[in-house]
C-alpha positions, -999 to +999 in steps of 0.1 A: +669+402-315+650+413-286+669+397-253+639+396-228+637+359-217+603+355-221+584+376-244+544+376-251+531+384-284+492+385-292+480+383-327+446+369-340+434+361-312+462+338-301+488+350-275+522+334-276+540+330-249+580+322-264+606+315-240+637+332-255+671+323-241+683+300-266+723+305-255+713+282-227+688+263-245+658+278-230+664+271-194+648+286-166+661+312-141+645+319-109+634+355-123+617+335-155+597+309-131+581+341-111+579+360-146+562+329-165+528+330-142+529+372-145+531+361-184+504+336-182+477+360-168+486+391-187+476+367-216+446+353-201+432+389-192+431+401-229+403+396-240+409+394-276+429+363-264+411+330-269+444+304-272+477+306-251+504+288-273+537+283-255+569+278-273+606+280-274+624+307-296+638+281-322+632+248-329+664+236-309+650+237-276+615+241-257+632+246-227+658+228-209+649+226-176+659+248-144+694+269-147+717+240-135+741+268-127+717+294-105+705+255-088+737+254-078+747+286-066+717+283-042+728+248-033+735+255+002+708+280+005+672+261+020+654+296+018+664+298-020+660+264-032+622+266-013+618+301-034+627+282-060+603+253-058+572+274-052+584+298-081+586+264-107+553+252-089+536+287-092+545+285-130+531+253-137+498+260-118+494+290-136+494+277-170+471+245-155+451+272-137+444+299-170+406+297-179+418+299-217+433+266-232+469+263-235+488+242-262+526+237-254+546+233-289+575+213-280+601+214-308+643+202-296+647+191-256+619+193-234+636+182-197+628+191-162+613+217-154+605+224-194+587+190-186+569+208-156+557+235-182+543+212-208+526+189-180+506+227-169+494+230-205+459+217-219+477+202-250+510+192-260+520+189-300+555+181-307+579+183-331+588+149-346+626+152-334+616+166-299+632+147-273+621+145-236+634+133-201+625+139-164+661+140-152+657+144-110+674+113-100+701+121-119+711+151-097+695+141-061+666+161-065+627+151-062+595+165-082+568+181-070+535+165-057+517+186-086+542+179-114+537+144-104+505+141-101+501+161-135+527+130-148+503+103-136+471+118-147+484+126-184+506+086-184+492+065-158+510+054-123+532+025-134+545+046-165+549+078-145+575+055-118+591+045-147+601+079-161+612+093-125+629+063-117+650+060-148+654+094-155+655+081-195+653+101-223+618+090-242+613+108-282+581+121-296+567+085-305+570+074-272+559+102-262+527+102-277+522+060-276+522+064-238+499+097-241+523+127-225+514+143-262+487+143-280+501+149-314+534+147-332+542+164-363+575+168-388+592+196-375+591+221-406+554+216-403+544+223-361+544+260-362+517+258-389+495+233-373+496+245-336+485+278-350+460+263-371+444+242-344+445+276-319+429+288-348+402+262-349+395+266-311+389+304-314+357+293-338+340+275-314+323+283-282+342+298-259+319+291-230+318+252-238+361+251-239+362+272-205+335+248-190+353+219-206+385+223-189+368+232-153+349+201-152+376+177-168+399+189-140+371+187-113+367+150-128+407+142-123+399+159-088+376+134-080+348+156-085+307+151-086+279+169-106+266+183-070+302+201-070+287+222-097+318+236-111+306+254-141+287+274-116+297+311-123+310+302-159+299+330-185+291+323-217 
């Protein structure tokens, strides 16, 4: 088994980005947050690519969150927890960022920072025994303004307070009842639909989907028509 910790993998037009450290349930080093954005734009600059999927190696995890060992070594360490921040932030932005549509397929746990990762993508499917949580005020720590704002835009205020306050674990019902997915399928099945649907938006035009996800995040930006922000989008 290859023992990179992310690995990218293009085929049919659909790269997959898989995040491949299952012995710690997909969690995320410092060296895989900086890596993850490098990953993202290889992906986007192939042109044979027209759909990112992100995954986790195996249907146990899609990632657990930040290394809660390397957070703590770095505890004490202000320059190391702020390289830290910017690296998870610089992750998430990429993947919200990439001018090609990005589905995450959640299958196991989906916590923290793997919450972060989803909340970059265009589109979330999820496994129907994926579980989820948002675990900072469990451990003292606080998310950032873009994750939460991501969190509000995809659930709404009152519901995003509620997950952040609680720190609660929520399942793939919930999940998709209160909108942070956007479909839910039995688990022996998601690998076969997320590749179908990738499949599906590699048929149609690619200059409408680019243009599509420019102005619906100009629109969450608050955005006008006189903003013109398909302006320089090729077909």
């Amino acid at each position: 088994m290859n023992a990179e910790p992310l690995l990218l993998d293009v085929a049919d037009g659909i790269a997959t980005i898989t995040i491949n450290r299952p012995e710690k349930r997909n969690a995320m080093s410092l060296d895989m947050w900086l890596a993850m954005s490098k990953f993202v734009t290889a992906a986007a600059s192939e042109r044979s690519v027209l759909t990112i999927v992100l995954r986790g190696v195996d249907s146990t995890a899609f990632a657990a969150g930040a290394d809660i060992e390397e957070m703590l070594r770095i505890a004490d360490s202000e320059d190391e927890r702020w390289k830290l921040m910017n690296a998870v932030r610089s992750a998430e932005q990429s993947l919200s960022d990439c001018p090609k549509p990005v589905i995450a397929m959640i299958s196991g746990i989906c916590i923290g920072g793997g919450v972060e990762l989803a909340l970059g993508c265009d589109l979330r499917f999820a496994a129907r025994t994926a579980r989820f949580a948002i675990p900072p005020a469990k451990l003292g720590l606080v998310y950032s303004l873009s994750s939460t704002k991501h969190l509000i835009d995809l659930v709404g205020l009152g519901r995003a307070r509620d997950l952040l306050y609680s720190a609660r674990s929520f399942d793939s019902s919930e999940a998709l009842r209160i909108g942070f997915v956007e479909r839910v399928f039995d688990d022996a099945d998601i690998e076969r639909e997320t590749v179908a649907y990738a499949r599906i938006l590699a048929e149609r035009s690619q200059y409408s989907i680019r243009a599509a996800k420019t102005v619906s995040a100009a629109a969450l930006a608050g955005g006008t028509d006189e903003d013109e922000p398909i302006r320089g989008i090729r077909g």
